[in-house]
N, C-alpha and C positions, 0 to 999 in steps of 0.2 A: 678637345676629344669628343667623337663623337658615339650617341649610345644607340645609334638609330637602329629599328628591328628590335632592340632589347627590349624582354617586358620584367619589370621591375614591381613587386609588391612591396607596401611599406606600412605598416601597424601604426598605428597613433599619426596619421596622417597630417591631422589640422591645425596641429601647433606645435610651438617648440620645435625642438632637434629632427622631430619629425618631418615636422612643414618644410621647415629649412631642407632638410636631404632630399622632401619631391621636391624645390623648386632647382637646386643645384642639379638634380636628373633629369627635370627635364628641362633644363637649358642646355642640353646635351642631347635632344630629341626624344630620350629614352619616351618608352610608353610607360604609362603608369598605373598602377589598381593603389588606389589608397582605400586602406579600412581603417573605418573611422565608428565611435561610438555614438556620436550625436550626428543625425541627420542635417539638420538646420548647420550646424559649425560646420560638415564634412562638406557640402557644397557650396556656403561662404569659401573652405579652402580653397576647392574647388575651382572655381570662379577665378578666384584671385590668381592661382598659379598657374590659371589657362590665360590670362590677360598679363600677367607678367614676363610672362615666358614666351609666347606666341604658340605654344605646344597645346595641340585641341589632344591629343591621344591621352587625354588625363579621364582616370576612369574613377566609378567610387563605390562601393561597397559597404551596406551599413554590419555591421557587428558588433556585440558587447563581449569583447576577450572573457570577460568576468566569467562567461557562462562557458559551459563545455559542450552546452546545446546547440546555443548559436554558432560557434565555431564550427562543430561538424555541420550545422544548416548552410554555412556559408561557403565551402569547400565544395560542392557537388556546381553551386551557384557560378564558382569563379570556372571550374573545369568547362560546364556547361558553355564557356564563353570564349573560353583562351583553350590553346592546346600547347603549351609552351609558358617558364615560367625559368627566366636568366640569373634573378635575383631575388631571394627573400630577405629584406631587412624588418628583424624581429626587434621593433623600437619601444613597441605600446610599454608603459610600466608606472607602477604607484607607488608612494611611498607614505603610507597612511600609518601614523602613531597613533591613532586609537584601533582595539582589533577589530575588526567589522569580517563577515561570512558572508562568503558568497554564496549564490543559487544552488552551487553543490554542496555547501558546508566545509566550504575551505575558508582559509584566514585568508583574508585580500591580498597582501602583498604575496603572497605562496602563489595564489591562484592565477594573478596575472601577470607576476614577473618569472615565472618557475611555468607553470601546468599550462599554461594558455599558448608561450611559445615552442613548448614540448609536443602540445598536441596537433597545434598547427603545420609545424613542422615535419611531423610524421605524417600529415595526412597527404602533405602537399610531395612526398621525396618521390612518389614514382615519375610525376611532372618536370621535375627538378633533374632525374636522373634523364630522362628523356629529352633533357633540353640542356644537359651538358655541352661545352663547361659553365657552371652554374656555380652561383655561390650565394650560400649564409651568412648572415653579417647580425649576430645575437650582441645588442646595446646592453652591457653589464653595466658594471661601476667599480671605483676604487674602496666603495663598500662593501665591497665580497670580502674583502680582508677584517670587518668586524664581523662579518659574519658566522656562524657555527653550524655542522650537520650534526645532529643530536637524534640520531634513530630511533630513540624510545618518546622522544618528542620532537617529532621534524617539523611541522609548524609553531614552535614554539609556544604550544597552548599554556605551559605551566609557568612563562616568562613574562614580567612585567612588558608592556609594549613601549619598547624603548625605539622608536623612530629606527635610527641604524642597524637595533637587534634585529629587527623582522625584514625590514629594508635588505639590510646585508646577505641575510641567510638566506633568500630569496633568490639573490643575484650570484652568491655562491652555489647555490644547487641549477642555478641558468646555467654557471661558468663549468660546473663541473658533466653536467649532461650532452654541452660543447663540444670537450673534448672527448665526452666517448661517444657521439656520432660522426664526429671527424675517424675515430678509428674504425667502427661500424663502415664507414663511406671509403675506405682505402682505396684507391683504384677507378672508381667510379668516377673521377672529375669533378667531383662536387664539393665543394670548400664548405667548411666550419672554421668562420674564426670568431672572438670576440672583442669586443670595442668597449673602451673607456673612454666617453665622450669630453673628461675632466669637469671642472664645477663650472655648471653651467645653470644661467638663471632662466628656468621654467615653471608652468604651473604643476611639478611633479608632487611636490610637496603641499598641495592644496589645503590640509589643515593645519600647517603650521603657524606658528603667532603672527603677529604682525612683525612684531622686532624682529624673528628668524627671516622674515620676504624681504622685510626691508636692509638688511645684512645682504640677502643674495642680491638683490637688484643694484646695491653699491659693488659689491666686491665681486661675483660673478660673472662668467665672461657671455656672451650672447650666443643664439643658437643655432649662428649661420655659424662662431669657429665649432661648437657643439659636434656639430653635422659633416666638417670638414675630412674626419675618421673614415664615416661611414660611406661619405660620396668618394672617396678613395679607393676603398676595399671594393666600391661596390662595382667603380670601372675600371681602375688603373688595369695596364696588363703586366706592371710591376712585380701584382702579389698573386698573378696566375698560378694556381697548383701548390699555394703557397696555404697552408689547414691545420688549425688544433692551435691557434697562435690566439696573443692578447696583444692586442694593439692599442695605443694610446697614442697619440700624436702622429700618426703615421709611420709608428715605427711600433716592433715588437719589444715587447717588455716583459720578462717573468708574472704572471699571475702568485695568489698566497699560495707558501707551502701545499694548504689544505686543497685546492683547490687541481694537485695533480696528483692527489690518491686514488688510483684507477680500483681500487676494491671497494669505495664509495663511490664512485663513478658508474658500475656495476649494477651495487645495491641499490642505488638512488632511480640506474636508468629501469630497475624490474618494477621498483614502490609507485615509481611515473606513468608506467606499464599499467597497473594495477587501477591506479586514480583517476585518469583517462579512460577505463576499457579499448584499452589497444590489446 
């Protein structure tokens, strides 16, 4: 299948599930914009998956999602360059058990698996709508199911940092802002789905023990099947027009209960509204 003419964005570009879905895209010729947080790693990826692939249209972008500074700095950057944008896959994400604040005084996992792909994604949708049919492809997890939306504590500040606590409720408020700009997007051609990559061993989890890595790296599956979701959704013409879905293995799945409350969906897409300055 080929992705040629498509430009393809992809967040957390330089490893893991990331890496793996730019090299499976552009072994498809797709063009690529990877944004990447480390300079030095983004063009090692770089490199590699222009020599792997034979695909020179591999582009790189540096960003720290973490910020909401760099974000908007980075968005004028990309337009300045491309005028068309086929696919956004929203991969970047952390899963940090101890709480740590970002530059805006957000909890980490909130700011860059919830507010980073929220913001981004809003900045980039008139691009998106102008380059339909276009599609989203938001990398959640089967974590959203420990997850909880607690309005009077939405980052969990009052909660011990239990890795899956923060983790989850992060990916649950990805999952849930999903589906209400799939509804928001009705019409438009532009797809919202999400993806559940399954347990996959990456360095997401970077402060975990040793025994928890060495767990993953036995039992874990690698981040080429990881990726396999995302490079799916991201060409097939399968799941053309196909929006507001949770896919896991290439196929759709019910998401949590919580997860299809559209009057949290709502609340969450105004509080989002609010923390960003959109």
């Amino acid at each position: 299948m080929s992705m040629e003419g498509k430009i393809c964005m992809i967040t957390g570009a330089n490893s893991g599930i990331g890496k793996a879905t730019a090299i499976g895209l552009a072994k498809m010729n797709a063009t690529l914009v990877m944004l990447c947080r480390n300079k030095e790693r983004g063009e090692e990826a770089q490199k590699e998956i222009i020599e792997l692939t034979g695909n020179n249209n591999i582009d790189l972008f540096i960003c720290d999602l973490s910020s909401l500074k760099e974000i908007r700095n980075f968005v004028p950057e990309f337009k300045n360059k491309y005028q068309n944008l086929h696919v956004l896959i929203n991969n970047a994400g952390v899963m940090l058990s101890k709480k740590n604040i970002s530059a805006d005084g957000f909890e980490m996992n909130f700011a860059v698996n919830h507010l980073a792909p929220f913001l981004l994604t809003n900045l980039l949708l008139d691009v998106l709508k102008k380059s339909a049919p276009s599609r989203i492809i938001n990398v959640g997890s089967a974590a959203h199911r420990m997850g909880k939306i607690d309005f009077e504590d939405l980052q969990r500040e009052n909660k011990k940092g239990r890795p899956m606590g923060l983790y989850g409720s992060s990916k649950l408020a990805m999952t849930l802002v999903s589906y209400e700009l799939s509804r928001k997007l009705e019409g438009s051609n532009v797809s919202v789905n999400v993806v559940h990559p399954g347990l996959i061993n990456t360095n997401l989890g970077r402060d975990r023990s040793s025994t928890s890595k060495g767990f993953a790296s036995k039992f874990f599956k690698s981040p080429e099947i990881g990726a396999e979701t995302s490079i799916f959704l991201a060409s097939s013409p399968e799941v053309e027009g196909i929006t507001g879905k949770y896919f896991t293995k290439k196929k759709t799945k019910p998401s949590s209960k919580e997860s299809y409350n559209e009057e949290y969906a709502k609340r969450l897409w105004d509080i989002s509204l609010e923390m960003t300055n959109l």
